[in-house]
Wavefront OBJ file of the C-alpha trace (Angstrom):
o trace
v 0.000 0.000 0.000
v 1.410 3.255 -1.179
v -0.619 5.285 1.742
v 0.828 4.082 4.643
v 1.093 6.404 7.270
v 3.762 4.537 9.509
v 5.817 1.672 10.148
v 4.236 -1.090 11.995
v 5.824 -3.389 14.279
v 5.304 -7.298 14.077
v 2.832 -8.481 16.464
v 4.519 -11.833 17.167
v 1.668 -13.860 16.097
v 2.364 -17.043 14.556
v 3.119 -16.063 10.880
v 2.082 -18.878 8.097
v 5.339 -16.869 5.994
v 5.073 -16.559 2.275
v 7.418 -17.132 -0.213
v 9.063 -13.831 -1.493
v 10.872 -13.773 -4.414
v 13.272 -10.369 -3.557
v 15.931 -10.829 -1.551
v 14.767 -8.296 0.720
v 11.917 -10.428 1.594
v 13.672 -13.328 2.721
v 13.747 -12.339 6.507
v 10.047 -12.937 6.488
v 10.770 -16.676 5.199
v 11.036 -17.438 9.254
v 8.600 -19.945 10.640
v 7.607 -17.207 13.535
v 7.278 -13.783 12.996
v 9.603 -12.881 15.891
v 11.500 -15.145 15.736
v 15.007 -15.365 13.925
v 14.067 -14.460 10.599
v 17.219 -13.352 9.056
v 18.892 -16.926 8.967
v 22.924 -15.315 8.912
v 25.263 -17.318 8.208
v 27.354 -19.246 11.073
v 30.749 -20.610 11.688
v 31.386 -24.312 11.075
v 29.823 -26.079 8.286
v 28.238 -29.858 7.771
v 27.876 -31.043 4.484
v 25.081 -33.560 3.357
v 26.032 -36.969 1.257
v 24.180 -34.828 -1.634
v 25.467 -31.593 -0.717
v 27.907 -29.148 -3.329
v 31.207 -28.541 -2.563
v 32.169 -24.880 -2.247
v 33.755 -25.191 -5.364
v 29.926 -25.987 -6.933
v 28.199 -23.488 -5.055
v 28.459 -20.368 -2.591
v 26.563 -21.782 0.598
v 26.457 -20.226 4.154
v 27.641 -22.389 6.760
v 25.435 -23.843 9.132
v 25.682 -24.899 12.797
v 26.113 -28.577 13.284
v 24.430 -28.652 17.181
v 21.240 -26.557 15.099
v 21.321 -29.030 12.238
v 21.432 -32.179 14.898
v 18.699 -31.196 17.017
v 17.116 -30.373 13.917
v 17.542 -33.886 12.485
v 16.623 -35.709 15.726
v 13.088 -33.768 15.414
v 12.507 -34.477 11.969
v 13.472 -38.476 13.400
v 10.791 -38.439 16.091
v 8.452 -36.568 13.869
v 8.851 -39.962 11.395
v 9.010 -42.506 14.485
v 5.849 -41.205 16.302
v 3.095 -39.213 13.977
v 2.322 -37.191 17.347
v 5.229 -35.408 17.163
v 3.598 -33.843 14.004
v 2.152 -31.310 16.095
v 4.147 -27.474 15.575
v 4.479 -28.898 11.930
v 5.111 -26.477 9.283
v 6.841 -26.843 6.080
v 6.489 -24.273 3.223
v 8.074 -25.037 -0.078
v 8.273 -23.573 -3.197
v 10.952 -23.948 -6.733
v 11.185 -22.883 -10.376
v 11.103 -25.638 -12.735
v 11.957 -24.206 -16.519
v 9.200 -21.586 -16.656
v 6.479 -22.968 -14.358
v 6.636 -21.819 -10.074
v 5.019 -24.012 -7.684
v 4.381 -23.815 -3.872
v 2.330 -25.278 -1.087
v 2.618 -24.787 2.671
v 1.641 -27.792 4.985
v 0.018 -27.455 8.538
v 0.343 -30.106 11.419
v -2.870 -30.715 10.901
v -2.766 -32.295 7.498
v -4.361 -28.804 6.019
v -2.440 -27.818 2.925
v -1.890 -24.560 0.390
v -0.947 -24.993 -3.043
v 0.007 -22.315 -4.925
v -2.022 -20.278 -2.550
v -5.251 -20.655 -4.523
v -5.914 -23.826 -3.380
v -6.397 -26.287 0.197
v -6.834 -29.800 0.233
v -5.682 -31.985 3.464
v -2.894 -34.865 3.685
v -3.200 -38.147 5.915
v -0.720 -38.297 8.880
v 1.013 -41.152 6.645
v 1.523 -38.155 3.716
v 2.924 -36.112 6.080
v 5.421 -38.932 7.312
v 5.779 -39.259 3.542
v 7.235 -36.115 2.952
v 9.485 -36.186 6.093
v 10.411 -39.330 5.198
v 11.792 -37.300 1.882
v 13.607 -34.839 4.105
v 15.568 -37.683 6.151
v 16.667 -39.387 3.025
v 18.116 -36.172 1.805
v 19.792 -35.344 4.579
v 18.014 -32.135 4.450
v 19.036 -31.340 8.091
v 22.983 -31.325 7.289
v 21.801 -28.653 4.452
v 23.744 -25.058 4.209
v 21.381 -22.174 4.849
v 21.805 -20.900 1.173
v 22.891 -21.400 -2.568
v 23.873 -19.337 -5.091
v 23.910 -15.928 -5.083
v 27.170 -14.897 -6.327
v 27.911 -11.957 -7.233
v 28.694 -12.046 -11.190
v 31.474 -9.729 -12.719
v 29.685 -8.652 -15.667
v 27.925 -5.190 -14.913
v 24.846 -6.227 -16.438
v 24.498 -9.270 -14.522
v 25.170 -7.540 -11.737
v 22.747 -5.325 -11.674
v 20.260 -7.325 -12.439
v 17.718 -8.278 -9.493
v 18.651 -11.627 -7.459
v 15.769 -13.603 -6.507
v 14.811 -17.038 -4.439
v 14.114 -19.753 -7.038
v 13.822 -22.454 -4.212
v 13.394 -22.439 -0.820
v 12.262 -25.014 1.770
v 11.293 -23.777 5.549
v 10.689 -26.482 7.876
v 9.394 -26.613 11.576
v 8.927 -29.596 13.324
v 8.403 -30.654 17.645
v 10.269 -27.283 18.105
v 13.155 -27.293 15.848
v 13.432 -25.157 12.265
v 15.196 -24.683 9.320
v 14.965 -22.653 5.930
v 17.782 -23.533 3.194
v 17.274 -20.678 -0.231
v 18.359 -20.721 -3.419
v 19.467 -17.981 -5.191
v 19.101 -17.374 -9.112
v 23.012 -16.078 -9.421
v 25.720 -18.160 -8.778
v 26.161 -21.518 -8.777
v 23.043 -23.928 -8.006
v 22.503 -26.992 -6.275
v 20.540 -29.454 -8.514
v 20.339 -32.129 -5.738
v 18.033 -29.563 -3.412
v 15.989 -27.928 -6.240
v 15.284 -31.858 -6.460
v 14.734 -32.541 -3.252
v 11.901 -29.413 -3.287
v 10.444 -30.427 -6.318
v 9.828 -33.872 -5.247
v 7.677 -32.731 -2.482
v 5.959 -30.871 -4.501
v 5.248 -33.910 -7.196
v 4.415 -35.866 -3.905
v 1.602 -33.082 -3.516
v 0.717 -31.774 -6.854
v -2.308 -34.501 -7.579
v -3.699 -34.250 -3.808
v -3.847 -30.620 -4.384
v -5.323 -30.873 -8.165
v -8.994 -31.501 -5.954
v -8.055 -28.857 -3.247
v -11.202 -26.408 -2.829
v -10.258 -22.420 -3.796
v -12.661 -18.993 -3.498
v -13.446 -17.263 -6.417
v -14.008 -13.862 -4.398
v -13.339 -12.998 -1.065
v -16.779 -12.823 0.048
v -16.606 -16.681 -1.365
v -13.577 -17.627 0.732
v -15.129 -15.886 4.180
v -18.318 -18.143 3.504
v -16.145 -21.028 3.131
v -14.418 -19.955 6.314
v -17.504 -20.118 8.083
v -19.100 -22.802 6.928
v -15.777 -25.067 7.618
v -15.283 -25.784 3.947
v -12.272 -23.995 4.193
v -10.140 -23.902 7.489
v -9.189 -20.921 9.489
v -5.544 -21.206 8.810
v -6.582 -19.782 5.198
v -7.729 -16.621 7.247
v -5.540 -13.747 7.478
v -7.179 -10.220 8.496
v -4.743 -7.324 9.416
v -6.147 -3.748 11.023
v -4.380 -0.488 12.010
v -6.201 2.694 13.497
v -4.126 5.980 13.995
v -5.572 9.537 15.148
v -5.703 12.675 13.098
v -3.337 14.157 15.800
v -1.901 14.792 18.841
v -4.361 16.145 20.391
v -6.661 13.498 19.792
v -7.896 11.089 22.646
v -8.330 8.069 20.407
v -6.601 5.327 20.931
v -4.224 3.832 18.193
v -3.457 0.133 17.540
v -2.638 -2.716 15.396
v -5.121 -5.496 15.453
v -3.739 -8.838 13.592
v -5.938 -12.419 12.890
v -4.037 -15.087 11.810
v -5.926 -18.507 11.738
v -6.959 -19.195 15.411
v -4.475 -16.509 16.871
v -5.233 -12.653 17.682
v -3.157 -10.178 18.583
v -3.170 -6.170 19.172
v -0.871 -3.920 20.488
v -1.491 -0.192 21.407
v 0.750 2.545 20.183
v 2.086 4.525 23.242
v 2.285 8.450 23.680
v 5.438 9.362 21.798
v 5.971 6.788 19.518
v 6.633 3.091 19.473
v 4.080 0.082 20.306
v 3.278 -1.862 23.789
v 3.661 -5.357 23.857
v 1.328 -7.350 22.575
v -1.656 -9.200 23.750
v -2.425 -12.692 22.191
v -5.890 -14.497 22.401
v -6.316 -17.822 20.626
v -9.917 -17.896 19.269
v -11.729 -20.904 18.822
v -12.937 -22.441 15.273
v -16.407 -21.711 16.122
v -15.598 -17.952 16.591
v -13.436 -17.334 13.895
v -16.574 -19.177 11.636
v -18.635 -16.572 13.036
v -16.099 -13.113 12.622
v -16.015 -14.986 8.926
v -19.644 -14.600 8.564
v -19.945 -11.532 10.206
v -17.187 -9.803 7.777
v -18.742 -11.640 4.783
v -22.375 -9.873 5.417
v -20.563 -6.919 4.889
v -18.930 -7.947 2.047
v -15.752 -5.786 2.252
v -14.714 -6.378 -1.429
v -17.008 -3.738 -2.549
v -15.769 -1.203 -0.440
v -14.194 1.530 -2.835
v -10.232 2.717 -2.444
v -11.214 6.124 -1.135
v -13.766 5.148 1.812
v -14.097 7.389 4.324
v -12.556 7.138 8.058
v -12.873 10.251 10.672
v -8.616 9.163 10.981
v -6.109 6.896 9.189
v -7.930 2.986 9.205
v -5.438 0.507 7.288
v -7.336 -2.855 6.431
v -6.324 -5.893 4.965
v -8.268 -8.894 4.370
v -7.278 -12.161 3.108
v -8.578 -16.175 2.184
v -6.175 -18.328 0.062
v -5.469 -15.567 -2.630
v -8.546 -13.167 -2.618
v -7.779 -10.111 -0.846
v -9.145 -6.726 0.158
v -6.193 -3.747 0.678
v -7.151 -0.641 1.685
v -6.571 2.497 3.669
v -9.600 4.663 4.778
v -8.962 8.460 5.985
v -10.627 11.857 5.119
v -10.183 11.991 1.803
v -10.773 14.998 -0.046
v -14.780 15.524 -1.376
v -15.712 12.394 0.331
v -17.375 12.484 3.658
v -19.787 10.113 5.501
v -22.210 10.041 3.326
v -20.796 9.658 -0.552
v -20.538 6.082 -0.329
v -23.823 5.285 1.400
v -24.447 1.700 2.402
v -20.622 0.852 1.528
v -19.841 3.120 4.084
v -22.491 1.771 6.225
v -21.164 -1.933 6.003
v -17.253 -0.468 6.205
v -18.383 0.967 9.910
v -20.066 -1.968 11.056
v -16.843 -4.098 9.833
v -14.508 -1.232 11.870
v -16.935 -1.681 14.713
v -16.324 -5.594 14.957
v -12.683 -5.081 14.520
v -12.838 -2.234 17.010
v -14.562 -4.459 19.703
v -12.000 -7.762 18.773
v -9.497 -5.258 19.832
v -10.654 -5.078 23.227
v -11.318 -8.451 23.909
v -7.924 -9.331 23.144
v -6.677 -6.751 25.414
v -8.850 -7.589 28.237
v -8.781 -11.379 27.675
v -5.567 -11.827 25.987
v -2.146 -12.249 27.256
v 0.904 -10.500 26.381
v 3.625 -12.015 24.530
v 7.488 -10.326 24.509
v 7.800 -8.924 21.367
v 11.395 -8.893 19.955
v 13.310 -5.763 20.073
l 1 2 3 4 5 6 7 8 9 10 11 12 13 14 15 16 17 18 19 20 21 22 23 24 25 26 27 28 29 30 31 32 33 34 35 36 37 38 39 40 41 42 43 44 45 46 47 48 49 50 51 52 53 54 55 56 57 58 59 60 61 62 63 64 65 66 67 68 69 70 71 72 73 74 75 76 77 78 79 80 81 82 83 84 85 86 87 88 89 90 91 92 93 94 95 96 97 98 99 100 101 102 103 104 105 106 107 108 109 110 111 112 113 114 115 116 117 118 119 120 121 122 123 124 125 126 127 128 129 130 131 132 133 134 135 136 137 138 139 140 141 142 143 144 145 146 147 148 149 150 151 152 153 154 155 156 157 158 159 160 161 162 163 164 165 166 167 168 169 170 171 172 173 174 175 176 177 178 179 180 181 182 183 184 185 186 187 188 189 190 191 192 193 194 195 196 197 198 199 200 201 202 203 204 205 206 207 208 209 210 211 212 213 214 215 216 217 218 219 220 221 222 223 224 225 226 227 228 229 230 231 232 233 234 235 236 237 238 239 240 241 242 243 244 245 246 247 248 249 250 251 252 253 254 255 256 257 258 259 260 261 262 263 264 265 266 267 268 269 270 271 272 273 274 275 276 277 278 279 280 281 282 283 284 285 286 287 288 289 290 291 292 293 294 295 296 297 298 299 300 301 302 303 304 305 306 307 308 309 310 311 312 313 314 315 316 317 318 319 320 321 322 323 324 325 326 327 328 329 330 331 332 333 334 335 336 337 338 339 340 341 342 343 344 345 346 347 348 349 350 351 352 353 354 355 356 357 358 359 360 361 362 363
């Protein structure tokens, strides 16, 4: 959004990340928000059977006690499917012209492509660790690629992530990248492309929204499962002299969180509530009655109001303020239905503060 009236801090929730495809959009590859999302490189270095040499690709080095507690989770997770829970693995690789990706939830509920969800059996999900094991993913450096290249055109030229596998499993994590320039690593663009070919017919029958009014219904109705659900809210005042309150208000699945800007700058620390399935179905019905993707770009707001809305990949942006010639009443019932969704967003706020509990955000 090009109207954005300030920075705004993370609010720790439990991110479901995205694949980016800048480089300056791999921090947010992390499994957890506030967590450590950067992923530098460390000293030592453990290669895989499968693994380049630094002669076939520029890697960073990895820590070997990370990488074995790493492995020992991803050994339990295969031993005992319980240990599934805290699962997370997002992955996502260029193959010739055609990008794929899916992201995978403990509880067998699956992305692809983010259009689409359909749902793996505990014995797919051992499946695909199963993969990871045999590939000595754990022993993996963090990166490949990415070299700078001497010729000035090359060089200027924007790098990218072509590949890129993020794991979390019974408390351990892991993201290996690959990057466009340099030399690549054909053994893990294989490895992520497998698990993808493991997924790609489950997913062919996965159930998408063709509007976002669509994907709330399907929220609601439990055709589509909360983790699908992303809804992101910001309220500032006109001024210093104002006596509203501002915040951030984020949904994320079953997880809210707010935190309240303080006098002078800079946030609180957050307050998390975990909702329950049968009242995120009914904030899902609630927004879609007001079916926010009709609201126009320039609603009104008495003060800055940032919303985002967002199931699978139908989305509502926007930022409502005082724009100029437009006041309460231009856009009539839109504007009408935009209140009533600020209102429920407005009142979410304070539950979570009052019933919530706060969570240390990172510095």
């Amino acid at each position: 959004m090009t109207d954005t009236k300030t920075a705004v801090p993370p609010l720790c929730l439990p991110r479901k990340p995205e694949v980016f495809m800048t480089l300056t959009s791999i921090a947010v590859l992390s499994l957890v928000a506030c967590g450590d999302a950067s992923h530098p490189g460390r000293e030592g270095s453990v290669r895989g059977p499968d693994s380049p040499s630094s002669e076939e690709a520029k890697t960073t080095t990895v820590d070997s006690e990370t990488n074995a507690r790493f492995r020992s989770a991803l050994e339990d997770a295969v031993i005992d499917p319980a240990a599934h829970n805290g699962l997370h693995l997002i992955a996502a690789c260029q193959r010739g012209s055609q990008f794929r990706s899916m992201r995978i939830f403990d509880t067998g509920v699956a992305i692809w492509g983010g259009e689409l969800q359909f749902r793996l059996t505990e014995s797919g999900i051992t499946g695909l660790l199963q993969q990871l094991l045999a590939a000595d993913f754990a022993s993996l450096p963090d990166q490949y690629g990415g070299t700078p290249e001497p010729d000035r055109m090359q060089a200027n030229s924007a790098r990218s992530v072509v590949c890129s596998l993020s794991v979390a499993v019974a408390g351990a994590e892991k993201v290996v990248l690959q990057i466009n320039r340099g030399e690549q690593s054909e053994s893990f663009a294989r490895l992520v492309n497998d698990l993808l070919d493991s997924c790609e017919e489950p997913a062919a029958d996965g159930v998408g929204a063709t509007t976002l009014v669509e994907g709330l219904e399907k929220v609601a109705s439990g055709e589509l499962d909360p983790a699908v659900f992303e809804l992101h809210f910001q309220r500032l005042s006109d001024g210093a002299a104002s006596e509203e309150l501002e915040f951030i208000l984020g949904i994320e699945g079953l997880t809210a969180g707010t935190r309240l800007r303080v006098p002078g700058g800079g946030y609180a620390e957050p307050s998390q509530l975990e909702l329950t399935a049968a009242e995120v179905s009914e904030l899902a019905w609630q927004l879609a009655d007001n079916a926010p993707g009709r609201f126009p770009q320039n609603i009104w707001a008495p003060s800055y109001r940032e919303l985002s809305i967002r199931v699978l990949n139908q989305e509502l942006s926007l930022v409502a303020r005082p724009y100029k010639g437009v006041d309460q009443e231009t856009h009539g019932e839109l504007q009408q239905d935009f209140d009533a969704t600020i209102d429920l967003l407005e009142s979410l706020h304070e539950r979570v503060m009052n019933e919530g509990s706060q969570t240390p955000a990172e510095p």
